[in-house]
C-alpha atoms as an extended CHARMM CRD file, in Angstrom:
* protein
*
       124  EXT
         1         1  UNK       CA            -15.7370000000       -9.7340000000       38.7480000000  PROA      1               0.0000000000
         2         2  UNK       CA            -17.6990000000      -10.0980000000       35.6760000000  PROA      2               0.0000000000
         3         3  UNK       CA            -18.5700000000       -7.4020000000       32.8710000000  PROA      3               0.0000000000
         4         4  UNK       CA            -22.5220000000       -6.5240000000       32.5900000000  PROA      4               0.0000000000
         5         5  UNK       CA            -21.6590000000       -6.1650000000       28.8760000000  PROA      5               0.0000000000
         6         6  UNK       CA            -22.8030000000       -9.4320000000       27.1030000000  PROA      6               0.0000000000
         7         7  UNK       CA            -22.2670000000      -10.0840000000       23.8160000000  PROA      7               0.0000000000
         8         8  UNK       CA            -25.6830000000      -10.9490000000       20.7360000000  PROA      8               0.0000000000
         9         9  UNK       CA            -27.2560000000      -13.9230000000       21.3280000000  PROA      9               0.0000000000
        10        10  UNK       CA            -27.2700000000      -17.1340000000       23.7920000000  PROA      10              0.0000000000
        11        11  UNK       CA            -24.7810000000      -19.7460000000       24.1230000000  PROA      11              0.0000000000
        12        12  UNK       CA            -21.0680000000      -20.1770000000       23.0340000000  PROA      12              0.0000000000
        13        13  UNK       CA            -20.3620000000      -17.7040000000       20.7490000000  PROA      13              0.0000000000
        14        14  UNK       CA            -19.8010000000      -18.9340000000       16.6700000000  PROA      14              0.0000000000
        15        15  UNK       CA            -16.0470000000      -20.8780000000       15.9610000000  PROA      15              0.0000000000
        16        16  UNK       CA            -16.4810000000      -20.1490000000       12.0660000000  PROA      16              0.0000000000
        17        17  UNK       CA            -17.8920000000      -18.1180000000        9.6060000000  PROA      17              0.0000000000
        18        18  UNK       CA            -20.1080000000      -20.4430000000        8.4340000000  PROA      18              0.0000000000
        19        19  UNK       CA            -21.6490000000      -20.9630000000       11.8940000000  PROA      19              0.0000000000
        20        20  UNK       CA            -22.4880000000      -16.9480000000       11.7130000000  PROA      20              0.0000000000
        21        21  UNK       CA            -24.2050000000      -17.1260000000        8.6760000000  PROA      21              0.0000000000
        22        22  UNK       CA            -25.0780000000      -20.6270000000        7.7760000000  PROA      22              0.0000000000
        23        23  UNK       CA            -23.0550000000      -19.9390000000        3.9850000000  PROA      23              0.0000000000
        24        24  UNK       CA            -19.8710000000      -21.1860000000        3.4400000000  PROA      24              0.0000000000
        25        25  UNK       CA            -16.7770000000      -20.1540000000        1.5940000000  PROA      25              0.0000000000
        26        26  UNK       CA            -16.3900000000      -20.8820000000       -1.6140000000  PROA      26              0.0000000000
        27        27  UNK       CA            -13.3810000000      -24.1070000000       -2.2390000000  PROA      27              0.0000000000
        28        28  UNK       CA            -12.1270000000      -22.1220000000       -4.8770000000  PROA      28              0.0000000000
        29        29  UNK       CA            -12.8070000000      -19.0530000000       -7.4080000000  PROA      29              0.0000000000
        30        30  UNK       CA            -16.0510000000      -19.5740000000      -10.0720000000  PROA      30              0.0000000000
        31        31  UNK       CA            -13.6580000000      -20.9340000000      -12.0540000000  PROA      31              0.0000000000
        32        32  UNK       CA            -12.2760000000      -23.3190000000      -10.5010000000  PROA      32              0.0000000000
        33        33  UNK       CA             -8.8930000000      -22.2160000000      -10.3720000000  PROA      33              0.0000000000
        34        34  UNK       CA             -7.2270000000      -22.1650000000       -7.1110000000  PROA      34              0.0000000000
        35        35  UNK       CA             -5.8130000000      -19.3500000000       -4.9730000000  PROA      35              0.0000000000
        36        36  UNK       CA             -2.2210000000      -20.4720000000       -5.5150000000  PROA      36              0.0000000000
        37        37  UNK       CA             -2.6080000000      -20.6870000000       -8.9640000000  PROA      37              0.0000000000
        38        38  UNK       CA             -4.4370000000      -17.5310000000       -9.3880000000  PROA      38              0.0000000000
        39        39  UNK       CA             -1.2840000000      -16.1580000000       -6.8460000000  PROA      39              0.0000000000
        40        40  UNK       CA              1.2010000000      -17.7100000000       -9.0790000000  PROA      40              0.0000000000
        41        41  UNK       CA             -0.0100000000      -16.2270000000      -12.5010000000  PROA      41              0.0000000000
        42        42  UNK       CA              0.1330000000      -12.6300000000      -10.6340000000  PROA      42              0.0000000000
        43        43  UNK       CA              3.1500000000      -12.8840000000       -8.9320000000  PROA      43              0.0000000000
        44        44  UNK       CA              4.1610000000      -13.8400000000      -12.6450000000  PROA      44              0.0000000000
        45        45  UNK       CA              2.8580000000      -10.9850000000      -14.1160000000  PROA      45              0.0000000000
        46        46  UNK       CA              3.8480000000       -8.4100000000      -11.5680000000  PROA      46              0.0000000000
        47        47  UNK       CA              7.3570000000       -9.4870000000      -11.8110000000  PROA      47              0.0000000000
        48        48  UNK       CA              7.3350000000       -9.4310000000      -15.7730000000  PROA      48              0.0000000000
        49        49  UNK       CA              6.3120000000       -5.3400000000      -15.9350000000  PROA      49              0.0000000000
        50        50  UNK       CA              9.7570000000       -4.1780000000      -15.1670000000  PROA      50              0.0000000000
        51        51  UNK       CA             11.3600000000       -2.7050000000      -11.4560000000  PROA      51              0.0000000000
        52        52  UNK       CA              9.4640000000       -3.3900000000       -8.5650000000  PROA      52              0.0000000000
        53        53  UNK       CA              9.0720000000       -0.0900000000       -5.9470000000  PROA      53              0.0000000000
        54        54  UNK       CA             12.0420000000       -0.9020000000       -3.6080000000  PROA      54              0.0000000000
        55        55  UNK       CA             14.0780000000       -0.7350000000       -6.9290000000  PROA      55              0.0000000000
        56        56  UNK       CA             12.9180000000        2.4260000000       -8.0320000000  PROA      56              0.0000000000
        57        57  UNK       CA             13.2760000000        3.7250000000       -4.6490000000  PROA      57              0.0000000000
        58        58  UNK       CA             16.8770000000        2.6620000000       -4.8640000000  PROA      58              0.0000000000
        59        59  UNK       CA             17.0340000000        3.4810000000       -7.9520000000  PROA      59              0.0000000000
        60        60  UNK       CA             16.5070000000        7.4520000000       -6.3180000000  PROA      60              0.0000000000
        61        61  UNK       CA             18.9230000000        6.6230000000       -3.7370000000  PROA      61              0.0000000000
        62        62  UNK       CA             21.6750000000        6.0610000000       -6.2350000000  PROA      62              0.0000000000
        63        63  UNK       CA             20.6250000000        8.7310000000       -8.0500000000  PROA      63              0.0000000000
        64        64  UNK       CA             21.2970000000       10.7510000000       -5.1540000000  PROA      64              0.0000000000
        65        65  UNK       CA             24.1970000000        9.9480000000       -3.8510000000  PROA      65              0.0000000000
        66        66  UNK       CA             25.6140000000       10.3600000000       -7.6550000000  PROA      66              0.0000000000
        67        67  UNK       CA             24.6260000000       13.6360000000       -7.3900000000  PROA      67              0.0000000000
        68        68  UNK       CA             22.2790000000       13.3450000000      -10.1090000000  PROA      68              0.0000000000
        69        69  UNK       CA             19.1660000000       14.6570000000       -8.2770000000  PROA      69              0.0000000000
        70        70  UNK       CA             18.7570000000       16.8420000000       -4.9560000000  PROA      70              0.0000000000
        71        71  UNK       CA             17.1350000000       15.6460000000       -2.0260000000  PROA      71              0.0000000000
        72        72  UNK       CA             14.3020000000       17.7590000000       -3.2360000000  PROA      72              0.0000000000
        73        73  UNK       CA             14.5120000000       16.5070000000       -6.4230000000  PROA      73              0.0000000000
        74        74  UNK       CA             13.9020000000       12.8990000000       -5.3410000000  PROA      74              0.0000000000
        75        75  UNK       CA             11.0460000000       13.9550000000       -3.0890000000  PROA      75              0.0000000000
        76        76  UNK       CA              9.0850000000       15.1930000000       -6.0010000000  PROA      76              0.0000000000
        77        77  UNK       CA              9.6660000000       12.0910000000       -8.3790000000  PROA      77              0.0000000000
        78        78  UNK       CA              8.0220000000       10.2640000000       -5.2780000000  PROA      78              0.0000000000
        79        79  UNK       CA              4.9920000000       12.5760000000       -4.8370000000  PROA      79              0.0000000000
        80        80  UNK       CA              5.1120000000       12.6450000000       -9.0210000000  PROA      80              0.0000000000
        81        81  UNK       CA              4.8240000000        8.7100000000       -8.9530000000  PROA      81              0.0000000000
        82        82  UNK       CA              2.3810000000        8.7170000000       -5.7960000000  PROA      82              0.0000000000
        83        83  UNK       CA              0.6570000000       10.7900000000       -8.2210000000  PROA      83              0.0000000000
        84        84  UNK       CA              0.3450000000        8.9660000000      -11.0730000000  PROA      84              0.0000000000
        85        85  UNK       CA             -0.3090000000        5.1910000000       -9.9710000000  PROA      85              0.0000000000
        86        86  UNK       CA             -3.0200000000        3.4840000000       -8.2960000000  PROA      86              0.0000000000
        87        87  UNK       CA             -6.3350000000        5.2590000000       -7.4930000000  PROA      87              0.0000000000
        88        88  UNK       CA             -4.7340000000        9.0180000000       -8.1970000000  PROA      88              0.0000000000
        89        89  UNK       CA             -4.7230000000        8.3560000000      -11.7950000000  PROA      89              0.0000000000
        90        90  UNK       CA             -8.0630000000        8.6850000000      -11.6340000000  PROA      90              0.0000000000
        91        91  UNK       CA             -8.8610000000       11.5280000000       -9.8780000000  PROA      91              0.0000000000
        92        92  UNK       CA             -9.4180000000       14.6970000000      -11.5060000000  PROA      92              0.0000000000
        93        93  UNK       CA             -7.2180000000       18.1000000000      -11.5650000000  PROA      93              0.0000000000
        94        94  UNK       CA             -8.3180000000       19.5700000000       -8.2110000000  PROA      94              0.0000000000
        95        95  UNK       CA             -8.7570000000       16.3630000000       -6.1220000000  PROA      95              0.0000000000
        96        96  UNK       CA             -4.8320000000       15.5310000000       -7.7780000000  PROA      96              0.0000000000
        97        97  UNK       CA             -4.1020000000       19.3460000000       -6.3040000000  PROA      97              0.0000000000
        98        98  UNK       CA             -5.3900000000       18.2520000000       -2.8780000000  PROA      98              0.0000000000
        99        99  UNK       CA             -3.7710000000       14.5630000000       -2.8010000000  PROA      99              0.0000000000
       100       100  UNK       CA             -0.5630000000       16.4230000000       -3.6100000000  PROA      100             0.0000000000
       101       101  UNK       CA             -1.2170000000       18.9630000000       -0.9590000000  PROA      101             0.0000000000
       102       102  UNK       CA             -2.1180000000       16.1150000000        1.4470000000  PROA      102             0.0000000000
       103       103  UNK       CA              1.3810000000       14.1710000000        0.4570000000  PROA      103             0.0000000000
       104       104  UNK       CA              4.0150000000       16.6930000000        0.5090000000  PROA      104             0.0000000000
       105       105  UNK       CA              2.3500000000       18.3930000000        4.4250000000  PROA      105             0.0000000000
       106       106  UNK       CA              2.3520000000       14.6160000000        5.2940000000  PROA      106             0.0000000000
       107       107  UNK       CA              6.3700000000       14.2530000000        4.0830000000  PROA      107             0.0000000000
       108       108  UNK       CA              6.9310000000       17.4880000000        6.0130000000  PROA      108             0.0000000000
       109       109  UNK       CA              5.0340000000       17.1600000000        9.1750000000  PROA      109             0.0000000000
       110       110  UNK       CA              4.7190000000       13.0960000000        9.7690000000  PROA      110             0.0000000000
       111       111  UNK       CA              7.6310000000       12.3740000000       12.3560000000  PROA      111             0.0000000000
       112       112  UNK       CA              7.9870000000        8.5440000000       10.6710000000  PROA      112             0.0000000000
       113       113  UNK       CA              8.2740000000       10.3300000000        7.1510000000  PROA      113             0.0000000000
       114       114  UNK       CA             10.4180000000       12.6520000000        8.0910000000  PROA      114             0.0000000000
       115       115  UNK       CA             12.6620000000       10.2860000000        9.4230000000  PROA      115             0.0000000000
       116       116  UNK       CA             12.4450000000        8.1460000000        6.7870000000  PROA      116             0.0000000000
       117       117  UNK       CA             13.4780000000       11.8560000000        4.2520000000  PROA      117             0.0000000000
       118       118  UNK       CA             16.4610000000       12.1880000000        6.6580000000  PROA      118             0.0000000000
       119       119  UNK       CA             17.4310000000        8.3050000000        5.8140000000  PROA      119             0.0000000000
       120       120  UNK       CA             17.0030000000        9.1190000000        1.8910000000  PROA      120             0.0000000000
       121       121  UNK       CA             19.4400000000       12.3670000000        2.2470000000  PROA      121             0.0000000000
       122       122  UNK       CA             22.0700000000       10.4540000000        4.2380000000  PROA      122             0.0000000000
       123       123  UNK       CA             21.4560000000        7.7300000000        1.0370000000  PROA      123             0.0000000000
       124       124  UNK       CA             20.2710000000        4.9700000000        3.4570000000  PROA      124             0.0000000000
């Protein structure tokens, strides 16, 4: 049986990029540096700014099973840090509003993240 669906063009289809196109990839960044270096001087970096996010998550954990925060409580340092990294810093008042809204229906109705709240309670 064969498929009336063919793909663009004539022939064997392309094995590389450059064969789509006719470019090719660059060896290396404009300057010159290579991808493992550039990798190494971020990794490097990254790791120099302080806790990464699994320790701040288990930073919560402890926190929780110390009894220093509520379940509740650690919820809203993770919305609160959602919040304030990444693209949301950006946003203004009511699109923060919104993104908040979004997060905390998502933590309450998302079967995985809900899950994952139960796990955080039990200090897993």
């Amino acid at each position: 049986m064969t498929t009336p669906i063919k793909p663009p063009g004539h022939g064997v289809p392309p094995t590389s990029p450059s064969e789509v196109d006719g470019t090719r990839a660059p060896a290396s960044s404009s300057t010159g540096e290579s991808f493992k270096a550039t990798l190494d001087r971020t990794t490097a970096s990254a790791s120099a700014k302080g806790a990464t996010a699994p320790d701040a998550v288990r930073a919560l954990v402890d926190d929780l099973r110390a009894g220093k925060i509520t379940l509740d409580g650690a919820l809203d340092t993770l919305v609160a840090r959602a919040l304030g990294n990444g693209a949301a810093k950006g946003l203004g008042p009511a699109q923060r509003r919104e993104l908040e809204t979004m997060l905390r229906s998502a933590l309450a109705d998302d079967p995985h993240l809900v899950a994952l709240t139960k796990d955080l309670a039990r200090g897993q």
